[in-house]
DOPA-844785 format. One record per residue (C-alpha): residue in one letter; residue number from 1; y, x, z. Coordinates in pm, 1 decimal. Layout:
% residues N
> A;NUM;Y;X;Z
...
% end
This chain:
% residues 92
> X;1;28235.3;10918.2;20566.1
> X;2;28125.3;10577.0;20412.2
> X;3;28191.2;10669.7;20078.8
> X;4;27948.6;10957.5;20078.7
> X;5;27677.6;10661.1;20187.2
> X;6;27763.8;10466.6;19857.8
> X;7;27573.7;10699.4;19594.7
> X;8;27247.0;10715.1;19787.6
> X;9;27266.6;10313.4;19886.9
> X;10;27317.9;10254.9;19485.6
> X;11;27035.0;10476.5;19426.2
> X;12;26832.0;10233.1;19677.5
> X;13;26989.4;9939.5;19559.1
> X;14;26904.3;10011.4;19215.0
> X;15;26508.4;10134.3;19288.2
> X;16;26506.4;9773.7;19470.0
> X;17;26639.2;9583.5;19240.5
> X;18;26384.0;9743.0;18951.6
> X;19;26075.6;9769.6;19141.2
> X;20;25921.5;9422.3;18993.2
> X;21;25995.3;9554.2;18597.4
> X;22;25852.1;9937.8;18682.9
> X;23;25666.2;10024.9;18944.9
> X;24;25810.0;10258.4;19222.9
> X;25;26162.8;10125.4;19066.5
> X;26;26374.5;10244.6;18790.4
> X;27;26462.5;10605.6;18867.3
> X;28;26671.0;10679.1;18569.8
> X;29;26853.1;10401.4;18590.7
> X;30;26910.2;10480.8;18970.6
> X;31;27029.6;10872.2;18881.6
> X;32;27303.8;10691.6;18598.0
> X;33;27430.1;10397.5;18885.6
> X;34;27441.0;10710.0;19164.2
> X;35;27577.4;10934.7;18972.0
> X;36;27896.2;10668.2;18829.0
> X;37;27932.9;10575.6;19217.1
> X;38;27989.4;10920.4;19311.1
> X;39;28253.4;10949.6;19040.4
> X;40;28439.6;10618.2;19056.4
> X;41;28793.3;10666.6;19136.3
> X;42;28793.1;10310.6;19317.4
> X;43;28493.2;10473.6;19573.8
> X;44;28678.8;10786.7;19621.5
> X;45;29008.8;10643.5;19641.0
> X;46;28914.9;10413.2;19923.0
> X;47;28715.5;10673.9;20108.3
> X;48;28990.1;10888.1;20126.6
> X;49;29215.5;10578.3;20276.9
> X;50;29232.0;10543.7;20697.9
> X;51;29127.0;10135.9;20595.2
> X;52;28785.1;9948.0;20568.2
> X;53;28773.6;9965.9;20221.5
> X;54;28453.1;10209.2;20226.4
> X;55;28299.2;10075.9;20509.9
> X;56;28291.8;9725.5;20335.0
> X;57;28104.8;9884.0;20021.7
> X;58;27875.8;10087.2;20219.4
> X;59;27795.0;9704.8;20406.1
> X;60;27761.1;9484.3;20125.0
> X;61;27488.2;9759.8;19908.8
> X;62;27346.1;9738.0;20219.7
> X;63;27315.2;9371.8;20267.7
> X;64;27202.4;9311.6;19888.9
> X;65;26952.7;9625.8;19921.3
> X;66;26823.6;9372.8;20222.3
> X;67;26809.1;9093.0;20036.0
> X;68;26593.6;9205.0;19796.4
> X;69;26370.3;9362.7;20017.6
> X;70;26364.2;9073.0;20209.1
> X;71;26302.6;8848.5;19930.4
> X;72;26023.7;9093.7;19805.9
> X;73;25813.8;9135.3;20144.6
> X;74;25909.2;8869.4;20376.6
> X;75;25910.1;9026.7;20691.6
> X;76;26112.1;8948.0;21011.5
> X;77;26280.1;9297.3;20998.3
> X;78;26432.4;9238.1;20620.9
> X;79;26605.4;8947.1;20700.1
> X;80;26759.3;9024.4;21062.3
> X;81;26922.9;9351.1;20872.6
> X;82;27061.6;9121.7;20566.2
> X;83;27164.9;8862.7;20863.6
> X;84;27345.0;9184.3;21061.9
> X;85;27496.5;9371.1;20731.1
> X;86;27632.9;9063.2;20585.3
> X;87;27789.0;8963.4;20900.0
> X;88;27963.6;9293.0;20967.1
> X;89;28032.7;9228.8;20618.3
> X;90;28246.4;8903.3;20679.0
> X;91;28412.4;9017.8;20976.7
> X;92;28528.7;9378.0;20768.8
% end
């Protein structure tokens, strides 16, 4: 289940992490990073495992797609959800 999240979280992490240099974010670039995580043999390989392995991926795009949005608008909201995703993070 968590390794079906890590394509569309790259797309997000990517359209984050290119929104100062193009506005709206990089979309392109986001298709090419979405489309290599939903090929990579390490994301499919863990997915398909009964460990963590996913989940952890799945938690740390989240926590750096956070972080940047954090960083970026510097609301309340941003930084609880980095706080939370990169402590479930840790404990994974």
């Amino acid at each position: 289940v968590f390794a079906v999240l890590a394509s569309p979280l790259l797309y997000w992490l990517v359209i984050e992490s290119t929104r100062d240099a193009t506005p709206g974010g990089d979309k392109r670039a986001a298709l090419i990073a979405a489309t290599f995580g939903a090929v990579s043999p390490v994301i499919n390989v863990y997915g398909a495992e009964a460990r963590p392995y996913a989940m952890l991926i799945v938690l740390v795009l989240a926590s750096s797609i956070s972080l940047l949005r954090a960083q970026r608008l510097n609301r309340f909201i941003d930084w609880f959800a980095y706080s939370l995703f990169t402590s479930y993070a840790v404990i994974t």
